[in-house]
SETIVO-763993 format. One record per atom (N, C-alpha, C, O): x, y, z. Coordinates in steps of 0.05 Angstrom, whole numbers, plus 5000, padded with zeros to 4 digits. Example, Ala and Ser with C-alpha at 12.3 -4.5 7.8 and 13.67 -1.06 7.14 Angstrom:
BEGIN
526448865156
524649105156
526449345156
528549345169
525749555142
527349795143
525850015157
526850235161
END
This chain:
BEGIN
946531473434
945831203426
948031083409
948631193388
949430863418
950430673396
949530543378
948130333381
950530683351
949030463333
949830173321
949030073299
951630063340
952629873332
951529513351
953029463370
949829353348
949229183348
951429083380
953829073375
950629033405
952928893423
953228573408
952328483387
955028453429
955028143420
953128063423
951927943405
952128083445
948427873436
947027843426
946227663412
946528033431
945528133400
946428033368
945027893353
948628133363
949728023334
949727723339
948927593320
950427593362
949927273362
947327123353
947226923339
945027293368
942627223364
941827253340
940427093328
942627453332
942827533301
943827363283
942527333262
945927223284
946927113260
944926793271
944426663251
944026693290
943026403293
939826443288
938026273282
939526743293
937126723280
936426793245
934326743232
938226893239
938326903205
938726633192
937526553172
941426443209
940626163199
938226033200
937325923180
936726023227
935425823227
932425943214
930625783217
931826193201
930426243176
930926193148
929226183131
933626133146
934926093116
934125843112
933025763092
935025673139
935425353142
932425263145
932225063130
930725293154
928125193164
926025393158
924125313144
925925623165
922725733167
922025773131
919925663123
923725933111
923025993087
921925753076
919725743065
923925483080
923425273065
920325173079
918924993069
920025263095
917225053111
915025283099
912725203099
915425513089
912025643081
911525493064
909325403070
912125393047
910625263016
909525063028
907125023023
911324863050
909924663058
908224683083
906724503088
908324873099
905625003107
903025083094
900824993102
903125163084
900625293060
899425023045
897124943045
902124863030
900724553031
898424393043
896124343036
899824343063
899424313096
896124453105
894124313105
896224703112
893824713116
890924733101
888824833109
891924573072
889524633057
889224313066
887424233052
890324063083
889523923078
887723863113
886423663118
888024053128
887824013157
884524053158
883424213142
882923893178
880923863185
879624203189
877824323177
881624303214
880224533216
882924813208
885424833213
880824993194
883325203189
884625243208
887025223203
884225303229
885625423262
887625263272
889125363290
888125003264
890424843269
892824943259
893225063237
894524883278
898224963263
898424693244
897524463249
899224753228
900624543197
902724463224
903424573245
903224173210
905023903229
907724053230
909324013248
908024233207
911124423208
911324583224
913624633231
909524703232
909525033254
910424843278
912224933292
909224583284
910424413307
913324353310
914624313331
914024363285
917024213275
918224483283
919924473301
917824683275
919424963272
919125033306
921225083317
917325043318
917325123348
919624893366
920924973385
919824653356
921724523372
925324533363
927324493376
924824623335
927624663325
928724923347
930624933362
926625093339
927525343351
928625263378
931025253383
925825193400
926825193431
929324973429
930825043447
930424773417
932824623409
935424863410
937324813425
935625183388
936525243385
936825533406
938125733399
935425513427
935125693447
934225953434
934526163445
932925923403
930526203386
928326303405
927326513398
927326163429
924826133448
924626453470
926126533487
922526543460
921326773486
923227013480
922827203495
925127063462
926827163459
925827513456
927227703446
922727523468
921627853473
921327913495
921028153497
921127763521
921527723539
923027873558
924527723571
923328163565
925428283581
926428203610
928128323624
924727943620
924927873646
925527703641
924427573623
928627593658
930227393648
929327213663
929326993652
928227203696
926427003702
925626783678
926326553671
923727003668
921726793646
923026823618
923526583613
923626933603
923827013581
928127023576
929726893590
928627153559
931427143548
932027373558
934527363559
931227623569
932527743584
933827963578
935128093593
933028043541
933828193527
932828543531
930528573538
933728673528
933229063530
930429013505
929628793499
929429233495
927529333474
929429293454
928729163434
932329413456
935329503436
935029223421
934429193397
935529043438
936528793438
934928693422
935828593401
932828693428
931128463417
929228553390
928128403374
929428833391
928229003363
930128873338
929028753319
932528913340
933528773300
932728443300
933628343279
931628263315
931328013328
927928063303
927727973280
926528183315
924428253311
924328303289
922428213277
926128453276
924928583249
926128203236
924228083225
928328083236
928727803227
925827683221
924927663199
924327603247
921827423247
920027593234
917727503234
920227833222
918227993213
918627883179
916927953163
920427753170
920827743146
919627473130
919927413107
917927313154
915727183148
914327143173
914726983191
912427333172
911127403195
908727143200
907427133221
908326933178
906426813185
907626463196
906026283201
910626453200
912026293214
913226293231
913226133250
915326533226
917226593250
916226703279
917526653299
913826843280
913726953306
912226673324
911726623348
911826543300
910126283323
911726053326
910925853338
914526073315
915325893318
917925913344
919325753356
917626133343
920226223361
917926323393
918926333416
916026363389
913826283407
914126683421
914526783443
913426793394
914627093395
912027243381
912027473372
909627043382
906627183362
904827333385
903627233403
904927543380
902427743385
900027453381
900327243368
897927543396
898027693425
898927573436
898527673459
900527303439
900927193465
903227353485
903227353509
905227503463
907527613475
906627853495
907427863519
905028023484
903328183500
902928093522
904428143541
900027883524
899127733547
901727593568
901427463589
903027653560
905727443575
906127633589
905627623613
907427883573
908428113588
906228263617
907128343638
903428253608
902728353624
903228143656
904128213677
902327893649
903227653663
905027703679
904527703703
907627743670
910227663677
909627983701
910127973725
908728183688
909628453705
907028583728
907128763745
904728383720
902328493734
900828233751
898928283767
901827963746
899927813748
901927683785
904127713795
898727523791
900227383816
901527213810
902327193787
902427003833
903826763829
902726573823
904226403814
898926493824
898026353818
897126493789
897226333770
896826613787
896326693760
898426583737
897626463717
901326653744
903126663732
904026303727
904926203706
903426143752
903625853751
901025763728
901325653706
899325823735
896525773709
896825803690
896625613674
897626093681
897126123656
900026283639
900326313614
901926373659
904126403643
905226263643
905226203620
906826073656
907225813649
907525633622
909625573611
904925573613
905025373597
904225553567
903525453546
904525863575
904326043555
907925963548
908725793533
909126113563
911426133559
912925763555
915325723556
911225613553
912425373544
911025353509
912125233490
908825493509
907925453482
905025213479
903525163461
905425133508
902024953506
900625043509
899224863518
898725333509
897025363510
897225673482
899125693467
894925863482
894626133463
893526203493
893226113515
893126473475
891426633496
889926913472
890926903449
888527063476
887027283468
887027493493
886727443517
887527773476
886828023489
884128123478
884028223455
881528083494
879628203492
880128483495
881528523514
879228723480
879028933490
876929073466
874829173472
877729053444
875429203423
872829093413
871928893403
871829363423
868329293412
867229453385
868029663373
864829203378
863529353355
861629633355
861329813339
860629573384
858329813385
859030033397
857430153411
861930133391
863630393408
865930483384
866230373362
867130663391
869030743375
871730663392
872830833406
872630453390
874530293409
877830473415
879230453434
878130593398
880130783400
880730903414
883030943421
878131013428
878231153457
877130953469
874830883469
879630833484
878630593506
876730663530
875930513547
876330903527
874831003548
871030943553
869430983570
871230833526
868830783514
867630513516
865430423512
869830403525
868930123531
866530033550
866730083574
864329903539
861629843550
862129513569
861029473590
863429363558
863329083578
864429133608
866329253617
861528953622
861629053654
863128853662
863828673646
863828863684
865828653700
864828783722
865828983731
861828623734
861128693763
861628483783
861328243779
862528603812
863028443834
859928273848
857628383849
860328103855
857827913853
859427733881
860527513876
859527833903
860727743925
864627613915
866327763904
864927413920
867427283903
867727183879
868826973874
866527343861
866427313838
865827513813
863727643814
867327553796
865627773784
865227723756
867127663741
861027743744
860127713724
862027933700
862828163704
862227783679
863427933652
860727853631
859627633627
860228163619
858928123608
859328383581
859628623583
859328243560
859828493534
860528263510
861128023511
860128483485
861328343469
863328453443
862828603424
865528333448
868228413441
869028263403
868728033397
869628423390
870128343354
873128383359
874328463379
874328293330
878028233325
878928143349
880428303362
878327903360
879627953386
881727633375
881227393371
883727783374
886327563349
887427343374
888027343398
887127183354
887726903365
885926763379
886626573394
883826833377
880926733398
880126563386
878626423398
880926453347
879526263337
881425993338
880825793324
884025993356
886225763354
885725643374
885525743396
885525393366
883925133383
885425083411
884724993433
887725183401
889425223432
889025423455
889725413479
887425673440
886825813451
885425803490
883225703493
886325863506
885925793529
884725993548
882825983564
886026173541
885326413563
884926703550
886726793535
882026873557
882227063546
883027303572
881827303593
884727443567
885527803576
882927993567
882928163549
880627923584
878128203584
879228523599
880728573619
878128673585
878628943590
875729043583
874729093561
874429063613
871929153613
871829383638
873829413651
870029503643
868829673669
868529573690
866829383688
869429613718
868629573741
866929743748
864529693750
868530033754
867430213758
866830473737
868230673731
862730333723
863330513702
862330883709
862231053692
861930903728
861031143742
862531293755
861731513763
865331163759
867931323769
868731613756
869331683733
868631723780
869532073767
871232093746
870932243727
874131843752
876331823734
875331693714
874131483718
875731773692
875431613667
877031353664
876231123662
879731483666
882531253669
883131063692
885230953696
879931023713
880430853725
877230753725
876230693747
876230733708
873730523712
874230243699
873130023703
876030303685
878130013670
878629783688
879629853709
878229543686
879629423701
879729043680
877628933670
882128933677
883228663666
882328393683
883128353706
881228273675
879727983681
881527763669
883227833653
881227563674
882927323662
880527213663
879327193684
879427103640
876626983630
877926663614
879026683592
877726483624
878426233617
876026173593
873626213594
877626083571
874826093549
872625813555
870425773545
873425713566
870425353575
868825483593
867025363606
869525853596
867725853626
864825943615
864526113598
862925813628
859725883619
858826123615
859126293631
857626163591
857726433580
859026663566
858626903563
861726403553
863426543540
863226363510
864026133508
862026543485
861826473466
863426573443
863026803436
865626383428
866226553402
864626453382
864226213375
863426683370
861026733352
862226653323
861026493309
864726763313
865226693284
868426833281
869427003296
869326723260
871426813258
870327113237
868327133223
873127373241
873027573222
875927533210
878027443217
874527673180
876327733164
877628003164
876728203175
880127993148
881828203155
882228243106
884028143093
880528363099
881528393070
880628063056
881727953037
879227983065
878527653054
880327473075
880427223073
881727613093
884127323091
882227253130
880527353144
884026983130
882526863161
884926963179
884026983202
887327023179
889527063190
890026733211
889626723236
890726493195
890726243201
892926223226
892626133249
894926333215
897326343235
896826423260
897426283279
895826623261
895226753289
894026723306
894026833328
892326503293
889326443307
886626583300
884426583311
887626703277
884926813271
883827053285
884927133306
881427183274
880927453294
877827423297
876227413278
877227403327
874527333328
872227543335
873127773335
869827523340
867827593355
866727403381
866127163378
866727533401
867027343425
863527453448
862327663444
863127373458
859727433463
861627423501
863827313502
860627513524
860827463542
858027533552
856927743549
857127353562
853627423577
853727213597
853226973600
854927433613
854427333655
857527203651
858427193674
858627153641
861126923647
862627033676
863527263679
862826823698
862826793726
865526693729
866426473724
866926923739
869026823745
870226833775
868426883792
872826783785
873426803818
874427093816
875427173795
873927273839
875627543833
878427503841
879727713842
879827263847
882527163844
883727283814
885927383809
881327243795
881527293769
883127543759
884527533739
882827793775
883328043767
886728023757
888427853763
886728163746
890028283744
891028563757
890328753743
892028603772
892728733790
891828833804
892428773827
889529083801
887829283817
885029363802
885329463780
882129343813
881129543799
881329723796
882329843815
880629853775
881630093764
883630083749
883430273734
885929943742
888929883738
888729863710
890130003695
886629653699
886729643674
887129813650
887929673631
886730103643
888230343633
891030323632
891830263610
892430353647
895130353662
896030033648
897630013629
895029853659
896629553644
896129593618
898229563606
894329653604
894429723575
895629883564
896029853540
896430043575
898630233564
901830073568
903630053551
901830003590
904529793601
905229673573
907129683557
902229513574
902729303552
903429353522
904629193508
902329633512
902629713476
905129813481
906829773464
905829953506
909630033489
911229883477
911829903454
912129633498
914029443482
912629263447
913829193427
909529253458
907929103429
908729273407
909329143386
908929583405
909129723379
912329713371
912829743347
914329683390
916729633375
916329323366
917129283343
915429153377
916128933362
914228883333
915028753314
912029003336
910229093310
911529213292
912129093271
912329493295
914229613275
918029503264
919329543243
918629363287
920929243271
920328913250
921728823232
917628783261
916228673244
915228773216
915228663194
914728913223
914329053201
917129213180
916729303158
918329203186
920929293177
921829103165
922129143141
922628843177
922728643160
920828463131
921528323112
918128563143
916528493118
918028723087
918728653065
918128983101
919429123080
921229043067
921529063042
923328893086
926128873064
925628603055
927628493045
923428453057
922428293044
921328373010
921928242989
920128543013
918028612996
920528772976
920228762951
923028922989
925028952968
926328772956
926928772932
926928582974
928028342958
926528152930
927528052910
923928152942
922728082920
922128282897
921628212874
922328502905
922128722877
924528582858
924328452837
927228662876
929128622859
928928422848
928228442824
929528172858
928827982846
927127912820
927627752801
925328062824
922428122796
924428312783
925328202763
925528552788
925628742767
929028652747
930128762728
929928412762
932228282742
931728132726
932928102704
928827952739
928527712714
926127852694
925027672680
925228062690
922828082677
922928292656
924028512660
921928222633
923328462613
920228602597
918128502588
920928822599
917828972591
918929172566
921229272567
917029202545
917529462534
921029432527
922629592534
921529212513
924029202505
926629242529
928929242521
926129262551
929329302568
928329122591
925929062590
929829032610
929228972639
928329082653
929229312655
926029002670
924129272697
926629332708
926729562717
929129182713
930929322723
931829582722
932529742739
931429612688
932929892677
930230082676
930430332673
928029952679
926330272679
926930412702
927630332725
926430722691
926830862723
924430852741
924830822766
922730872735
920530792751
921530652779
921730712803
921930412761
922730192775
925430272795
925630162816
926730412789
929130482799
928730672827
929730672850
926830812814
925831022841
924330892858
924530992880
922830712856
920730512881
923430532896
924030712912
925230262885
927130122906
929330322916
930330272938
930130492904
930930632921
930330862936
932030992948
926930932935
926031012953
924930942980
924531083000
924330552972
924030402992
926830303010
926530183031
928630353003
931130353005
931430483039
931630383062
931230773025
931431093032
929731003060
930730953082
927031003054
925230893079
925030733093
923330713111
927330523088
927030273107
928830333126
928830273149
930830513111
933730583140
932730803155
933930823176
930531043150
930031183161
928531103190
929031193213
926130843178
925130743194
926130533218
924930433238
928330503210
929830213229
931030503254
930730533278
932630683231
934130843259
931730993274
932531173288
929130963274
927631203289
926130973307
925031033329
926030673296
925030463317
927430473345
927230493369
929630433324
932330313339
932130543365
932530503389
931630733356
931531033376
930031063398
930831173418
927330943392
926030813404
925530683432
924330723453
926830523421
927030213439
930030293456
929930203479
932130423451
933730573465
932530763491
933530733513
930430943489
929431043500
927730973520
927431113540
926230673514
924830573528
927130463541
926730403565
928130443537
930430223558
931230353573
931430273596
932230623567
934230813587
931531043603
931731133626
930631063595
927931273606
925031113613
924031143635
924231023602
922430833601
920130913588
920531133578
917530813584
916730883565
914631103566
913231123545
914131293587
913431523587
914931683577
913831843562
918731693580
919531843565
919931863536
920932043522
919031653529
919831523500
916531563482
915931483459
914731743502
911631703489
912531833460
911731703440
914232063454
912732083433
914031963403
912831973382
916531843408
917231713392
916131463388
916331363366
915031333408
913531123414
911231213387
910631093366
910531363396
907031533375
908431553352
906931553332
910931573347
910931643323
912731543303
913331633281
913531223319
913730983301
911330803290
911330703268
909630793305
905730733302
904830883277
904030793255
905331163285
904631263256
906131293230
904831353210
909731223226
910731273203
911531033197
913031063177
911230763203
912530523199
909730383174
910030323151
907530363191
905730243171
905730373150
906230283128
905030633155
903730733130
907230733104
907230653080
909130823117
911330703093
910830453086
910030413063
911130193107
911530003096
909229893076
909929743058
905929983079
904429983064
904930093036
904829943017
905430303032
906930413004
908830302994
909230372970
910830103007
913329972996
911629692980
911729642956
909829503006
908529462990
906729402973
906129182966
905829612965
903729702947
905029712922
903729592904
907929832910
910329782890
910529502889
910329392867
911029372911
912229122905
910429022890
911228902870
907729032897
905328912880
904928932847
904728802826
904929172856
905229372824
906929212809
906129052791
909429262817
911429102804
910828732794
911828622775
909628632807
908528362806
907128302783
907328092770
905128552779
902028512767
901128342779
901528312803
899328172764
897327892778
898227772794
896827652810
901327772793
901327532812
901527812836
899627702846
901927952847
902228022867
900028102881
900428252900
897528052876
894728042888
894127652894
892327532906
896427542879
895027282879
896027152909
897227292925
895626872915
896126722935
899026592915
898126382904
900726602910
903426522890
905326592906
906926442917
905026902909
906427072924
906227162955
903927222961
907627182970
906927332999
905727622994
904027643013
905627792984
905828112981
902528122981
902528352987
900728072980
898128032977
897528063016
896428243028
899127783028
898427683052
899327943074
898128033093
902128023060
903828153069
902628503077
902728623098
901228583045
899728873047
897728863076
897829003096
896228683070
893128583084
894428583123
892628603140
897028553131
897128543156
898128863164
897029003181
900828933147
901229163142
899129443143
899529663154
897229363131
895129603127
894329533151
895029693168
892429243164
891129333183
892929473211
891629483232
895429553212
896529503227
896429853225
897430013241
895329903207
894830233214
891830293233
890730503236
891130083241
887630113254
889330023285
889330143307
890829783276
891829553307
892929783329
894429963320
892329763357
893629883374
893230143368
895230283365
890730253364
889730533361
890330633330
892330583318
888130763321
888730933304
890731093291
890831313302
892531053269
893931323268
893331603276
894631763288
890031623263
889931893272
890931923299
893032063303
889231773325
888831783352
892631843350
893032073359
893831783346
897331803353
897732003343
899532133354
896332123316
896832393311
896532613332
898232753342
893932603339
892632713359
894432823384
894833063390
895432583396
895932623421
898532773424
899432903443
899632693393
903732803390
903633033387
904833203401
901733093364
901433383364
899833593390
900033843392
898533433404
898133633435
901133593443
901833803454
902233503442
905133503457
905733653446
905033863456
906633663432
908533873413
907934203415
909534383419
905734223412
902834523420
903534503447
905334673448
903334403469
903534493493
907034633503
907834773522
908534503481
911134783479
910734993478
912235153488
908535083464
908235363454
906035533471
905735773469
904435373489
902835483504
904135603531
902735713548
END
């Protein structure tokens, strides 16, 4: 692996570091403004509008996209240090550059599973940014981890097939733009194969019988940016079996398709919230004086940041390694590094910041600061896309079946 950045990379790099310096930092204050004055929380502030057209202006647009058809055309390599950038305000940059979970997900499966009418419908005006979308897949009354467990039916009913279940956190389901939900329910729930009674629906949300019940919270917060994370009711909702995404049975298989590339762009997101959360340490531990010296000079203080230091480069070269792997092998070969950026990225970056906070006092639980907003996505992001344990699990049978 080279560890050296190509030109497109470093290009994209330096126009996307400006146009954060230049536009996105300065627009959170007046975002947050902004949406305390908006009718409904779920609306983008008039700025997230302003910042999505600067971007596509500055060709920032789809830039996760590995199919140059639709998207910018970039490797995993490529577009991972891109990622960790918009990670360094995760509650502007990924929506403005039109780069926010879940839509990027939903795109991908789109772009690699869906038909042509599918792709005219609903990728389309995804990939222009007029419409959201939601991935249904987790339920309350199962242990969702093992997708295997999934109870919502998706029965054939001549040319049509009823969806019926009901699905919680299902992110971005509360954004008024929201258009189309990605169901991941049972066709066949009696199939010998476990890994093929799965099968993906495209559930248009106006269709009868599709109810979102309320928004959930994540730590108190509504997660505004994202669209929020809902509970969604499906009872009978009738759709065309045009609807499917690729094959019954398939749905296993597209879900897996779909979390490889989502967890590099999660974890280099996350990487960037980190060297966020250092910058603001430092920042705090120069201007603030305790106990007669500067937090600068305590060692305390000295050992956080340069142990968050220590962990942020560990974690960039084992993403970067990563996304190398998926590119050149693809991502069966890359499973277990894949498993085992999922498991070492949150839980560091959760500890980085948890210091940063520390370091804050009050204000760093308060709404003043990001590091509050910042912990609360971070942590859940040890539940998002399976369990750590479940990743423990599976790496370590890998590892054990050397020795058998």
């Amino acid at each position: 692996m080279d560890f050296a950045f190509d030109a497109r990379t470093e290009e994209l790099r330096a126009r996307l570091l400006a146009f954060m310096d230049e536009f996105v930092y300065p627009a959170e204050p007046v975002a947050h403004e902004q949406r305390a004055r908006l009718a409904s929380p779920w609306e983008n502030p008039p700025v997230v509008e302003e910042l999505k057209a600067e971007a596509r202006r500055q060709g920032l647009w789809n830039l996760f996209l590995p199919d140059a058809e639709h998207g910018a055309g970039l490797t995993n390599l490529q577009y991972a240090p891109l990622a960790e950038i918009t990670g360094r305000s995760p509650q502007l940059a990924p929506t403005a550059t039109n780069c926010a979970a879940p839509d990027t997900g939903n795109m991908e499966v789109l772009a690699q599973f869906g038909d042509e009418r599918q792709k005219k419908q609903w990728l389309q005006p995804l990939l222009a940014g007029e419409i959201r979308s939601a991935f249904a897949m987790t339920e309350p009354e199962v242990a969702s981890s093992d997708a295997t467990n999934i109870t919502t039916h998706i029965e054939r009913d001549g040319d049509e097939y009823l969806v019926t279940g009901r699905k919680w956190y299902i992110s971005g389901a509360m954004h008024p733009d929201c258009s189309i939900f990605i169901v991941m329910g049972k066709t066949d729930p009696d199939g010998a194969d476990i890994r093929r009674q799965q099968s993906m629906v495209l559930v248009p949300r106006d269709t009868p019988g599709v109810t979102v019940k309320r928004a959930m919270q994540v730590f108190g917060y509504e997660d505004h940016y994202h669209g929020g994370h809902a509970e969604v009711v499906f009872d009978h909702a009738r759709v065309p079996v045009s609807n499917l995404i690729g094959e019954e049975g398939g749905g296993f298989a597209i879900a897996q398709a779909r979390l490889g590339p989502g967890r590099i762009h999660h974890c280099m997101r996350l990487i960037g919230m980190a060297e966020r959360a250092i910058e603001l340490m430092c920042r705090r531990a120069v201007s603030r004086t305790a106990f007669g010296k500067a937090l600068a000079q305590q060692g305390v203080v000295q050992n956080w940041i340069a142990d968050a230091r220590v962990q942020v480069e560990q974690l960039r070269l084992l993403v970067l390694k990563t996304a190398w792997l998926m590119d050149t092998v693809g991502n069966r070969g890359a499973h277990t590094e894949i498993q085992a950026i999922k498991i070492a990225t949150p839980r560091a970056v959760v500890a980085i910041l948890d210091r940063a906070i520390q370091l804050y006092g009050a204000g760093g639980v308060s709404q003043d600061f990001p590091l509050a907003e910042l912990y609360a996505g971070a942590r859940t992001l040890m539940l998002a896309d399976g369990p750590d344990e479940v990743h423990q699990r599976s790496l370590a049978r890998r590892e054990l079946k050397k020795y058998l």
